[in-house]
N, C-alpha and C positions, 0 to 999 in steps of 0.2 A: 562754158563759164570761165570768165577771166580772172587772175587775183589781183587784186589790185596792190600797187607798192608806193610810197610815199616819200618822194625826193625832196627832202630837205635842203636847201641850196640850190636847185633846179639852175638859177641864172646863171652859175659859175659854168666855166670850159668842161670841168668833168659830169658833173650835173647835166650840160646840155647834151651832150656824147651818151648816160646813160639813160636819158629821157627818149632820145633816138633811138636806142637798143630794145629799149623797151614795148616803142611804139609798134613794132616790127617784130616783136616777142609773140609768138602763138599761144602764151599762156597769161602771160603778166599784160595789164594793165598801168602806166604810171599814174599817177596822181599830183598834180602838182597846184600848189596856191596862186593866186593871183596877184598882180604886186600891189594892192591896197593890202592882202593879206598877209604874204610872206615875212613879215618882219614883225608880225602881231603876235606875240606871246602866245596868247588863249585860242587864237584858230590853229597854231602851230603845235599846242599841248594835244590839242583835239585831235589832230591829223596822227600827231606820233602814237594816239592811244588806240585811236579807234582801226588803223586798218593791221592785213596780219603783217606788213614788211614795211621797213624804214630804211631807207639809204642816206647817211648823211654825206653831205659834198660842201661841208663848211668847215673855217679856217678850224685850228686845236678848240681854243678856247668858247668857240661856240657849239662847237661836236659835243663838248663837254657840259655844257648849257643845254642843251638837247635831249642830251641822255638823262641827263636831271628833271626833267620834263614828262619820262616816260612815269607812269605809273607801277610801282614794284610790280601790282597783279595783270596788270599787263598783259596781254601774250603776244606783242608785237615783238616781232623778232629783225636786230637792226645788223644792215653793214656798213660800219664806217670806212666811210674812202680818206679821212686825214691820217695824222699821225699817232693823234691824241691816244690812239686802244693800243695800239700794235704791241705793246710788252708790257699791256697792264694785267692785271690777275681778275681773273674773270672773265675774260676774254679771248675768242680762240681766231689764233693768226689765219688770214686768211689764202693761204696758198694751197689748194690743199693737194698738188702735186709732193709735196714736203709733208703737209700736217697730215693728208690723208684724207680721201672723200667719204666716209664715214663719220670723221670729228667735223667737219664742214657741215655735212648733212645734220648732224646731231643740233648745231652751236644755237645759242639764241642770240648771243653778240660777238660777229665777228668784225675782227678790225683788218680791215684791206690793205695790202702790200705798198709800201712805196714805191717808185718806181723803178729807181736806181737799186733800192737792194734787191728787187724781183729778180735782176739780170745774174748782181751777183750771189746772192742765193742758189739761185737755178744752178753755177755754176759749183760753186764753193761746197757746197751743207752736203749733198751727195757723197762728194770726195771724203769729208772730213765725216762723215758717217764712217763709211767703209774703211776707213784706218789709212788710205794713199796719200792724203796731205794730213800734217803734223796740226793741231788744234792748237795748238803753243806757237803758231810761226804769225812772224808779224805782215800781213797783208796787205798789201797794195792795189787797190781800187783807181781805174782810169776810165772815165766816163766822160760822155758828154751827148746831149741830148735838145731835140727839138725846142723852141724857148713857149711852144702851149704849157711846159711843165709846168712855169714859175704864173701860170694863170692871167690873168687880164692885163695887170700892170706891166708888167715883164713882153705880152702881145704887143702891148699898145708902144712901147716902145721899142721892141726891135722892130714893129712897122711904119714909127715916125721915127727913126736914126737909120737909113738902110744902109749906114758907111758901118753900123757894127760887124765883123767879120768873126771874133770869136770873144766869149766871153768866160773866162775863169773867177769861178768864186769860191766861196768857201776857205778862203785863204787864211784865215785864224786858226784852220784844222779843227771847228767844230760844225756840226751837222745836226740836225733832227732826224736822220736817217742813221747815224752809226749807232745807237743802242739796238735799234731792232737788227742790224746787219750783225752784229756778234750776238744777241742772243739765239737768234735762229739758226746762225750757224757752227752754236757749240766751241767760240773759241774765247781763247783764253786770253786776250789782249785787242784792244779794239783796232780797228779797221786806219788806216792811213787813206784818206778818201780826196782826191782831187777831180772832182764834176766841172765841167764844164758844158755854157750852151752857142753853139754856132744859128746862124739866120735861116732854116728849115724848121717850118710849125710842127711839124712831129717826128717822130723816132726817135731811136736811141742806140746809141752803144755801149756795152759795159765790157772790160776789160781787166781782167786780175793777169797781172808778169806775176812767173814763176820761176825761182832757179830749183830745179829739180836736182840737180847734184848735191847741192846744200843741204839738201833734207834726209835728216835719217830713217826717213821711209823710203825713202830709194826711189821713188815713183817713173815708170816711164810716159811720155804723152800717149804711148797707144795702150798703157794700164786704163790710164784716166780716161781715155776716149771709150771704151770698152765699157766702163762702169757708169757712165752715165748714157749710154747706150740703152743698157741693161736696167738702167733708173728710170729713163723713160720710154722703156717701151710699151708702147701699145697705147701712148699719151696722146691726145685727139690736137694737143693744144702746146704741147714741148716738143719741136724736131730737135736732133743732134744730125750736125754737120757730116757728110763723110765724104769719103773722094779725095779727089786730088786740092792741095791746098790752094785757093784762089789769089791772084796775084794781088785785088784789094777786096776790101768791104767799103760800098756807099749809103750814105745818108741822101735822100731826095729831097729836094726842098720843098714839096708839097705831094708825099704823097698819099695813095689812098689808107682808108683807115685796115686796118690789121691786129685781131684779137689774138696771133699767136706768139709765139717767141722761136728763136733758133740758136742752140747753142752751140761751142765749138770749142775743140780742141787743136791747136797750131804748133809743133815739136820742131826744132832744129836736129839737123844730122848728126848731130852726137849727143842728143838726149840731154846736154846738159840745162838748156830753156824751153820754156812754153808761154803760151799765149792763151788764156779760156778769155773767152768772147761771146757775149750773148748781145744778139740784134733784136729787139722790140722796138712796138709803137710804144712810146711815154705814156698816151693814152688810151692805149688797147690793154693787152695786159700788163701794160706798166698802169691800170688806174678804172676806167670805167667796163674794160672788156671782163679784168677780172670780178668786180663786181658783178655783173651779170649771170659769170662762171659761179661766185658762190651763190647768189640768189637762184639759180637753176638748181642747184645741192640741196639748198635749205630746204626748197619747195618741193623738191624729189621730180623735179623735171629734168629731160635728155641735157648733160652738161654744156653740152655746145648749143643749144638751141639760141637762137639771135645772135651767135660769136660770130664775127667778120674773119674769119680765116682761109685765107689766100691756097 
């Protein structure tokens, strides 16, 4: 017997990726409206009350509108894939590589990871656990990611402009991604965030520079490599790089989908810089793969089950 899960938003880019995952889920079941219905209030209240899982895949403002919809008594238990949950009270973050796969298992509302701070979370929140980077130090986020991230509109026009070569935005220095990147990661001054998207539909790379001399934690890149080694070991869905350091990292312009992540530590011969770098799908575990990861927790089903990992 299947359970069935109820994808709110289905039409969207993530929506469709976790309606895929699902279909191919040995446990779950999706559920999705039809488009006479999908925009109907009252089939929509009805769908969010009556099955036990809700995924929303819609903009803030209507995540929010959704969850308004649920019935307090309820027992449908929801994972938001926008923005809207991630650092609201009541709700429990969804990574739980970080949060822990017990508070995941527990959660009735978890809000799912963005996808830019998944990379640098993964990278960042471990170290500054552990006491090797300073929670006081001001951080430098360098990303840039496949253009499925920014959804339809953002599709439709890097595939009707193909002269676009790279895109920088964010250039006023604010984000809907830097609250959750400094709460999760325990620090004490928000994030310097410069994302960018080049003409490849998925992937991503995230990148924090580090001058490790500057810090009075002293930190060396094979401390940091070491401890996130050590952070994720035995993780089915986190590698850490090791070896010899590779001459690049690529982006593919189309490639296949991928629910894992890999992260990594890069040191110069005198210790005094580093490079942490994390390569995801956008929308793998930067978006619908993790979805799936926590709907597997909730449900007390094998974590990886339907995760696309290479």
């Amino acid at each position: 017997m299947t359970v069935p899960v109820f994808v709110d938003g289905a039409a969207g880019t993530t929506g469709l990726e976790i309606v895929a995952r699902l279909e191919a889920h040995p446990h779950f079941e999706p559920v999705v409206l039809d488009d006479a219905r999908r925009k109907d209030a009252s089939a929509r209240r009805e769908a969010l009350n009556e099955h036990p899982f809700a995924v929303l895949c819609l903009p803030d403002d209507a995540a929010r509108e959704a969850v308004a919809l649920v019935d307090p008594a309820s027992a449908t238990r929801i994972v938001d894939a926008s923005s809207a949950h991630r650092v609201a009270d009541g709700w429990t973050y969804g990574f739980p590589e970080l949060i822990g796969r017990d508070a995941i298992a527990e959660a009735s509302r978890v809000g799912n990871p963005g996808c830019y701070p998944t990379g640098f979370l993964a990278l960042v929140a471990p170290l500054v656990r552990a006491g090797l980077l300073p929670a006081d130090w001001p951080f430098t986020v360098n990303a840039v990611s496949g253009y499925s991230g920014g959804g339809k509109a953002l599709i439709e026009r890097f595939e009707e402009e193909p002269d676009i070569a790279f895109r920088a935005y964010g250039l006023d220095l604010s984000h809907k991604h830097l609250p959750e990147m400094q709460q999760h990661a325990g620090l004490d001054h928000g994030v310097l965030f410069a994302p960018s998207v080049v003409p490849a539909y998925r992937g991503m790379l995230v990148e924090v520079p580090l001058h490790l001399g500057a810090m009075a934690t002293d930190p060396s890149a094979d401390a940091l490599r070491d401890e996130l080694e050590a952070f994720y070991a035995g993780s089915p869905v986190v590698s850490v790089r090791s070896g010899e350091t590779p001459a690049e990292l690529l982006i593919h312009r189309d490639p296949d989908p991928d629910d894992g992540m890999a992260v990594a530590v890069f040191g110069n011969a005198g210790g005094w810089n580093a490079r942490l770098v994390a390569t995801l799908d956008n929308l793998g575990k930067g978006a619908s793969g993790a979805a799936i990861q926590n709907l597997n927790l909730m449900a007390g089903f094998p974590e990886t089950a339907s995760l696309r990992l290479r």
